[in-house]
C-alpha positions as CSV (number, residue, x, y, z in Angstrom):
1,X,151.8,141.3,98.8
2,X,152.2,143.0,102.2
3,X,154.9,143.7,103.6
4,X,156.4,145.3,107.2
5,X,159.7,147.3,107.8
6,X,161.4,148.3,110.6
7,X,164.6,149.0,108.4
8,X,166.9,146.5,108.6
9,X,164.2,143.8,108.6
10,X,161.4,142.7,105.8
11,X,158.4,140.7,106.8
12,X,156.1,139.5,104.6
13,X,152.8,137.7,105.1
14,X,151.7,134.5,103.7
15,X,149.1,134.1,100.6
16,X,145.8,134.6,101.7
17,X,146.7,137.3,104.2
18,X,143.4,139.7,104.7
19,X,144.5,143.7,105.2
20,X,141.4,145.4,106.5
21,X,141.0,148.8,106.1
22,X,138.6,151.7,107.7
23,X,135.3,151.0,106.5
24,X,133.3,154.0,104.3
25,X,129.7,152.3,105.5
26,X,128.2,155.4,107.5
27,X,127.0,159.1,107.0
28,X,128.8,161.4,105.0
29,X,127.8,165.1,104.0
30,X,129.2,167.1,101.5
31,X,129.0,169.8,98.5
32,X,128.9,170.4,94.9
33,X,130.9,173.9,94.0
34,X,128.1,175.8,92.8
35,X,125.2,173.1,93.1
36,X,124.5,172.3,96.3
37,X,124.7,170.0,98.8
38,X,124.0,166.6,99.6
39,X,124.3,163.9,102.2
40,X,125.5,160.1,101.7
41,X,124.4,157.6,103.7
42,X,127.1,154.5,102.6
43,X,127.9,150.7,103.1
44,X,130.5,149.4,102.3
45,X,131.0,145.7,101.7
46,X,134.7,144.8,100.2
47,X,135.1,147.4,97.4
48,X,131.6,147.1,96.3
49,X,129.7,150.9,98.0
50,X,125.6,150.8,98.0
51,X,123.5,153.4,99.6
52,X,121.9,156.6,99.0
53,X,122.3,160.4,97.9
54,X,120.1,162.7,98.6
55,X,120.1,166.4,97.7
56,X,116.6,168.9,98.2
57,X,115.2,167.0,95.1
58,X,114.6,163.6,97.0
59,X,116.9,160.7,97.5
60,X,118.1,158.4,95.0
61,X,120.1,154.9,95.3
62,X,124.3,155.1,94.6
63,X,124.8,152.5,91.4
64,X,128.4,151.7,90.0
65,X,129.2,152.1,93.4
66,X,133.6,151.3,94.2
67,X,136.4,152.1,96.3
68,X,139.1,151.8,93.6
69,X,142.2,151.9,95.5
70,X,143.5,152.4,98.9
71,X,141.9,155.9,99.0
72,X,140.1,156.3,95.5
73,X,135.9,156.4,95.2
74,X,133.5,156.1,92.3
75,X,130.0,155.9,92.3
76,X,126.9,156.8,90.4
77,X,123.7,158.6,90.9
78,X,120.8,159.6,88.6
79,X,120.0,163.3,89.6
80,X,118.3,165.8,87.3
81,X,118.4,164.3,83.6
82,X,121.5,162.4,84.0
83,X,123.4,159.9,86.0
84,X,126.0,162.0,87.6
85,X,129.5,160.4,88.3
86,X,131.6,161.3,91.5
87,X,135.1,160.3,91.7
88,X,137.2,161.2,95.0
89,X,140.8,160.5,96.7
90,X,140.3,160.0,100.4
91,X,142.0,161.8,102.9
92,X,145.1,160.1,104.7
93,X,142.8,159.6,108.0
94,X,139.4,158.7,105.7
95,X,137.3,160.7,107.2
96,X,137.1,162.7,104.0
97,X,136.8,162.8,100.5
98,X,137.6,165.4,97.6
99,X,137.7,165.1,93.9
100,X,135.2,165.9,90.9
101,X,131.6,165.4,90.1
102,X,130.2,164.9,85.8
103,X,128.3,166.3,84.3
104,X,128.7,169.0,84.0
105,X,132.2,168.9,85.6
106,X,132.0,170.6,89.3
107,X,134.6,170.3,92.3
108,X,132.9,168.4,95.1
109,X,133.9,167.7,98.9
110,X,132.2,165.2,101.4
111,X,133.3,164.9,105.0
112,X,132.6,161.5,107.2
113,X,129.8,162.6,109.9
């Protein structure tokens, strides 16, 4: 359900109504505390996220890819020994993205490029 404000006045729009959001799809760059860093090259279609990660070890393809919420991210990648999950909370403008990376559990930061 969406609906508008100015105050003293509610609007609502019909069934069916499409919001559309600022799209994830490009190139984003960011690091691990302690690890590294990396660079994600995203698409976004709906909340379904595909693309790449790729760190000095090579590149590998995002899995399990999501946008959650309004401003929440999880994806996937198989780095090292393990598939490595990354969950984030956009910033208020989406242009960047901050939250934790498993295992082993590490603070990580990306920023939109």
């Amino acid at each position: 359900k969406v609906e508008v404000t100015d105050g003293r006045h509610v609007v609502t729009a019909p069934l069916g109504t499409q919001v559309i959001a600022k799209s994830l799809t490009g190139l984003w760059v960011g690091t691990v505390s302690g690890l590294g860093s990396f660079t994600l090259s995203v698409v976004q279609a709906g909340e379904v996220i595909t693309g790449t990660l790729t760190t000095d070890a090579g590149t590998v393809t995002l899995s399990a890819g999501r946008v959650t919420s309004a401003r929440s991210v999880v994806f996937t990648a198989p780095l090292a020994l393990y598939s490595r999950l990354f969950r984030c909370t956009l910033s208020a403008d989406l242009e960047s993205c901050a939250g934790t990376y498993t295992p082993p559990e590490a603070a990580f930061t990306m920023r939109r490029q």
